[in-house]
DRENPA-3360 file (N, C-alpha, C; in nm, 2 decimals, always signed):
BEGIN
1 = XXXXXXXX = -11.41/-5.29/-4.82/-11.30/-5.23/-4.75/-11.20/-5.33/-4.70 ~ -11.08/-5.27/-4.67/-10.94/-5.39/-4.67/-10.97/-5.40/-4.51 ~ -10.96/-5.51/-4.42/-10.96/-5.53/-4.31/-10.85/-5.55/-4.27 ~ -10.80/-5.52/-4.14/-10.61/-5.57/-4.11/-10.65/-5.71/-4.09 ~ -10.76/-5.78/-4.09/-10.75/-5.93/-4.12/-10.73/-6.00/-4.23 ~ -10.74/-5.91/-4.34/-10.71/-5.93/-4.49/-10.57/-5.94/-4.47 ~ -10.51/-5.86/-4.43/-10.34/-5.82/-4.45/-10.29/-5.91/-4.33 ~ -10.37/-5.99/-4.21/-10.31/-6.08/-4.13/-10.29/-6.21/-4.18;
9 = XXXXXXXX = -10.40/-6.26/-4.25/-10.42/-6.35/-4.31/-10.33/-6.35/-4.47 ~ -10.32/-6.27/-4.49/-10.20/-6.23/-4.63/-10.10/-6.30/-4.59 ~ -10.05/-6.20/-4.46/-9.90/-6.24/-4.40/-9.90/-6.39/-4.33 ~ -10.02/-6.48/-4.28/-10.02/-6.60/-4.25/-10.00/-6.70/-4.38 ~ -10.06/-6.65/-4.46/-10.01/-6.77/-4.58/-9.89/-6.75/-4.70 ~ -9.82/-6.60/-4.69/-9.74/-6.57/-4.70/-9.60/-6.68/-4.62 ~ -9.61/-6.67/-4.50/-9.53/-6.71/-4.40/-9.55/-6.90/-4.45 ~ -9.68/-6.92/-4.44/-9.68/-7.11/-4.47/-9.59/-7.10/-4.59;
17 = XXXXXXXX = -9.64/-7.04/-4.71/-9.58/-7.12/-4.81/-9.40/-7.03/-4.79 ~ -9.42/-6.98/-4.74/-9.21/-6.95/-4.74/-9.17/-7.12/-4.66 ~ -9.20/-7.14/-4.54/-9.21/-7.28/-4.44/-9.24/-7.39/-4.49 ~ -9.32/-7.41/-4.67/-9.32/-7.53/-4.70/-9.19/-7.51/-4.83 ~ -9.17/-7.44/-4.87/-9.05/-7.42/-4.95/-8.96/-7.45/-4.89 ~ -8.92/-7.42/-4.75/-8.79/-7.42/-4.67/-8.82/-7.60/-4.67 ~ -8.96/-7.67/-4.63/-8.96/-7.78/-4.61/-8.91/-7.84/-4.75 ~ -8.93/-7.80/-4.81/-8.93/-7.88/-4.98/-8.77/-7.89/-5.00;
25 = XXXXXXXX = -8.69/-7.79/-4.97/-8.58/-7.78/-5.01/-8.52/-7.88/-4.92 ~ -8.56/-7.88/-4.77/-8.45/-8.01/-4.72/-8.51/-8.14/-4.74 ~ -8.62/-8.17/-4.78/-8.70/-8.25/-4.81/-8.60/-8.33/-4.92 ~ -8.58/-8.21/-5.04/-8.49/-8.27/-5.14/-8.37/-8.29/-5.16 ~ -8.32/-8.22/-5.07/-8.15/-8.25/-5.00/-8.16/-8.38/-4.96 ~ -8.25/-8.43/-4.88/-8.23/-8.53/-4.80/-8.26/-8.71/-4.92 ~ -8.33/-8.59/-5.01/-8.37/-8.75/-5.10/-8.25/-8.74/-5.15 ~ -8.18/-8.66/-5.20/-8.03/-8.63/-5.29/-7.92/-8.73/-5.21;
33 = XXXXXXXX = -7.88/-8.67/-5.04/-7.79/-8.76/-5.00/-7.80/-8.89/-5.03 ~ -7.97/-8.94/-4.99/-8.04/-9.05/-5.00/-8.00/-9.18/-5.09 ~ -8.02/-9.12/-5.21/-7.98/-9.20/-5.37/-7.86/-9.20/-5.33 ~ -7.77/-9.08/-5.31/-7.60/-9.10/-5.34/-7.56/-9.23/-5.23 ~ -7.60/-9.23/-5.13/-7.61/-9.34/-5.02/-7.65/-9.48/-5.08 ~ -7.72/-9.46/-5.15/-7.76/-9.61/-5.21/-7.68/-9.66/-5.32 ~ -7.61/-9.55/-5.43/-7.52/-9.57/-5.47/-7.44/-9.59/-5.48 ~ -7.36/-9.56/-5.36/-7.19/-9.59/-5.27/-7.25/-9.74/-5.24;
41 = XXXXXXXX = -7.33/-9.75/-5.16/-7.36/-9.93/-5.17/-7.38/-9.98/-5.24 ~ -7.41/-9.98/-5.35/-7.42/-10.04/-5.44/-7.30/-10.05/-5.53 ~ -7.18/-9.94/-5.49/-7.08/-9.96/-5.55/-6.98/-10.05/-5.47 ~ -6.99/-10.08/-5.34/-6.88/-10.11/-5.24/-6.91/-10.29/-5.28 ~ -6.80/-10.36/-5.26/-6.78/-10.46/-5.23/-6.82/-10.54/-5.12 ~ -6.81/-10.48/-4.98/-6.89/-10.52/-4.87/-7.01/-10.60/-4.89 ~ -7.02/-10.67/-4.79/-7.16/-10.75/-4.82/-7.22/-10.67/-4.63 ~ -7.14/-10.63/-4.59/-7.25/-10.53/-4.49/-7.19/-10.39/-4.47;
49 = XXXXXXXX = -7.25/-10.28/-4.41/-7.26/-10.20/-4.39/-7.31/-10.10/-4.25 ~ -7.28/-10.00/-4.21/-7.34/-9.99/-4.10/-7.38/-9.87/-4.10 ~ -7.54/-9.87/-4.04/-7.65/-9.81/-4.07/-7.67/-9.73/-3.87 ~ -7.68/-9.63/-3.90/-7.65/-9.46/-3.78/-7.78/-9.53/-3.71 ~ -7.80/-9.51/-3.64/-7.93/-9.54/-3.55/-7.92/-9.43/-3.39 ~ -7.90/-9.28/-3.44/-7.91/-9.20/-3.31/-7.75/-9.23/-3.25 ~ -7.73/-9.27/-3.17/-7.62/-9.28/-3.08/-7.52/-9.45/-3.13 ~ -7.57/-9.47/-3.19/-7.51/-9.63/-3.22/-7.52/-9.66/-3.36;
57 = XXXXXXXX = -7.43/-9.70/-3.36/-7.40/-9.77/-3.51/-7.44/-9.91/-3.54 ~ -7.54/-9.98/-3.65/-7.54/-10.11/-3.61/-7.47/-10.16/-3.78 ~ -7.42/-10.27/-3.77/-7.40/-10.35/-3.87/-7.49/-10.39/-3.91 ~ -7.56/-10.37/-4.07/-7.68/-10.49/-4.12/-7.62/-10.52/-4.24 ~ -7.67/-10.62/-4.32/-7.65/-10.69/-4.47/-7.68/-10.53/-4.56 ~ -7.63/-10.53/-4.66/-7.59/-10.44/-4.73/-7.71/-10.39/-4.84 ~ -7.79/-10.57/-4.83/-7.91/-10.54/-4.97/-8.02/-10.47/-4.82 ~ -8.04/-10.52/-4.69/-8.16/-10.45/-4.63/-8.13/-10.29/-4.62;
65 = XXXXXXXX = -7.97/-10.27/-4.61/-8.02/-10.13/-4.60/-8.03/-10.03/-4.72 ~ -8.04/-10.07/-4.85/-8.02/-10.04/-4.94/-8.19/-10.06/-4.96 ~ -8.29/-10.15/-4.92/-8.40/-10.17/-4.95/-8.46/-10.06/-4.84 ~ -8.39/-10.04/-4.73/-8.45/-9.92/-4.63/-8.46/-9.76/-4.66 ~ -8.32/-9.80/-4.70/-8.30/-9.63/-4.83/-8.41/-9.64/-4.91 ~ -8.44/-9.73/-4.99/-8.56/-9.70/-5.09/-8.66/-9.66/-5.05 ~ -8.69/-9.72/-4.92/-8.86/-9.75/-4.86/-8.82/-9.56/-4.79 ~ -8.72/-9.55/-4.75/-8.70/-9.38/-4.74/-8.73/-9.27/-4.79;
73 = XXXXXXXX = -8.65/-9.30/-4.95/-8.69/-9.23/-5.04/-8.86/-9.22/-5.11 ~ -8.91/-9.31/-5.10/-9.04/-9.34/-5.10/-9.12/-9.24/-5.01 ~ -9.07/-9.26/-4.89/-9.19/-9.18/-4.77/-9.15/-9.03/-4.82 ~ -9.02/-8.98/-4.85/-8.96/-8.84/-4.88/-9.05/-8.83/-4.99 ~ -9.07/-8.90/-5.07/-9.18/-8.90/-5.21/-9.27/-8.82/-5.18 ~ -9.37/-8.91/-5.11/-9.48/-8.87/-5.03/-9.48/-8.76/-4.94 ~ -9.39/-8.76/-4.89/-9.41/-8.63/-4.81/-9.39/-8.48/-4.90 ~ -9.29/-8.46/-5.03/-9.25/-8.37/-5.13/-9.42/-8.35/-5.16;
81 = XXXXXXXX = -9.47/-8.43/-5.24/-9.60/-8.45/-5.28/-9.72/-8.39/-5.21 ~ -9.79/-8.43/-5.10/-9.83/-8.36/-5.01/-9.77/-8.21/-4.95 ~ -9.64/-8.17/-4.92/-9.63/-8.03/-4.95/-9.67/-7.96/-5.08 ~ -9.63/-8.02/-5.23/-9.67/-7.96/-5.31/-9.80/-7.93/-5.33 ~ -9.89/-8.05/-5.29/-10.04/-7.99/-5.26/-10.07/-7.91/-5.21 ~ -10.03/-7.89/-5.06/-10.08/-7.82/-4.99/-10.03/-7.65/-5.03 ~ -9.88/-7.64/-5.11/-9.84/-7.55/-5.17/-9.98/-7.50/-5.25 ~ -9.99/-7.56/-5.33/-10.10/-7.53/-5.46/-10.20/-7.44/-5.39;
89 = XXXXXXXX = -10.25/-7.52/-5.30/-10.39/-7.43/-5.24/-10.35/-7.34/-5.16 ~ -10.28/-7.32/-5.10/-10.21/-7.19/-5.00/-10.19/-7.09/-5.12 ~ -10.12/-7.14/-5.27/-10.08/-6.99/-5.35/-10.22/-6.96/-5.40 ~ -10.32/-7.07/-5.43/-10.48/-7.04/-5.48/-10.49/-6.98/-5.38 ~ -10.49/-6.96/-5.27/-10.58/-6.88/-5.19/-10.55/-6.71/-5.14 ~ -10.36/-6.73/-5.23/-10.29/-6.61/-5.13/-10.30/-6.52/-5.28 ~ -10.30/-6.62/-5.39/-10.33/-6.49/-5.51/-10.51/-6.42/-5.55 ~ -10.58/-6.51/-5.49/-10.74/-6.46/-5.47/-10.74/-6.31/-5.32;
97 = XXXXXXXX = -10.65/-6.38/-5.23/-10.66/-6.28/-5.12/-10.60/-6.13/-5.21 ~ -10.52/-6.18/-5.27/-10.43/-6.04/-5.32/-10.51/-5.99/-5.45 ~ -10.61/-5.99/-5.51/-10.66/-5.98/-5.61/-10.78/-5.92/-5.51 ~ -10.86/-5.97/-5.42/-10.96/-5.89/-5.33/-10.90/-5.71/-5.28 ~ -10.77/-5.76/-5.27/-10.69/-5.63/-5.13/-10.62/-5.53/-5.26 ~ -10.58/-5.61/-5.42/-10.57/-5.48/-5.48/-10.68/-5.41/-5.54 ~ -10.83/-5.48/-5.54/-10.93/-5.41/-5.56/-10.98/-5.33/-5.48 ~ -11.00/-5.35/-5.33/-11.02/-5.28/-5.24/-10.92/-5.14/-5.24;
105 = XXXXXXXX = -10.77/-5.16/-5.26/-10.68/-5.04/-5.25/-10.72/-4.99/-5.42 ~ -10.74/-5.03/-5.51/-10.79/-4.96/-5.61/-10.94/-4.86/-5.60 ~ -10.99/-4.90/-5.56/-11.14/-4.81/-5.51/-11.11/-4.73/-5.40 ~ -11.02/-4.75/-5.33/-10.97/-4.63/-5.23/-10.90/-4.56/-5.29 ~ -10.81/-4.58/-5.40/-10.76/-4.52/-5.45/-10.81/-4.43/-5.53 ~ -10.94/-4.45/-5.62/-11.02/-4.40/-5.70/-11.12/-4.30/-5.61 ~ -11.13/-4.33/-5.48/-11.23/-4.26/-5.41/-11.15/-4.11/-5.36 ~ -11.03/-4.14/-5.32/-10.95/-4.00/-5.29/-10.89/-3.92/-5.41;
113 = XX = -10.94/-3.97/-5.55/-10.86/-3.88/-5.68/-11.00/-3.80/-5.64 ~ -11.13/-3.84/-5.65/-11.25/-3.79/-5.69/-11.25/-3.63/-5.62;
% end
């Protein structure tokens, strides 16, 4: 029999993986500005540049911030990566849930033709 904890737990990993999609998509925005940022430096003449820090701007040498973007892009790596995992097993778990709840609605379904 379908429990409304079946159909809670549907809508709870339903709701994660929409939340890690939403995460993935700025995740990858953010690597996209990321490169184009390393590339403008990499194009500029400058031997420095200045690097946002919240409320202040600081001047640094142009190769460390271009080595900080990378080390950035890196952790954004890792972090895309780990969402996609945790993606994987949230859809393993939300297409097994949905395969229990259309069997259960199939046998209720079959029980009221009878």
């Amino acid at each position: 029999m379908v429990s409304n904890d079946d159909f809670a737990i549907y809508n709870q990993y339903s709701t994660q993986l929409s939340n890690i999609n939403a995460q993935k998509t700025q995740i990858r925005m953010l690597q996209d500005s990321t490169k184009n940022a390393i590339e403008e430096l990499k194009q500029s003449k400058e031997d420095h540049a200045f690097k946002n820090l919240g409320f202040v701007l600081l001047k640094v040498e142009k190769s460390k911030l271009i080595k900080d973007l990378e080390a950035e892009i890196e952790t954004l790596n890792i972090r895309l990566k780990t969402l996609e995992r945790s993606e994987d097993v949230i859809t393993k778990k939300l297409k097994e849930l949905q395969a229990k709840l259309d069997a259960e609605m199939a046998k209720q379904n079959t029980k009221k033709e009878e």
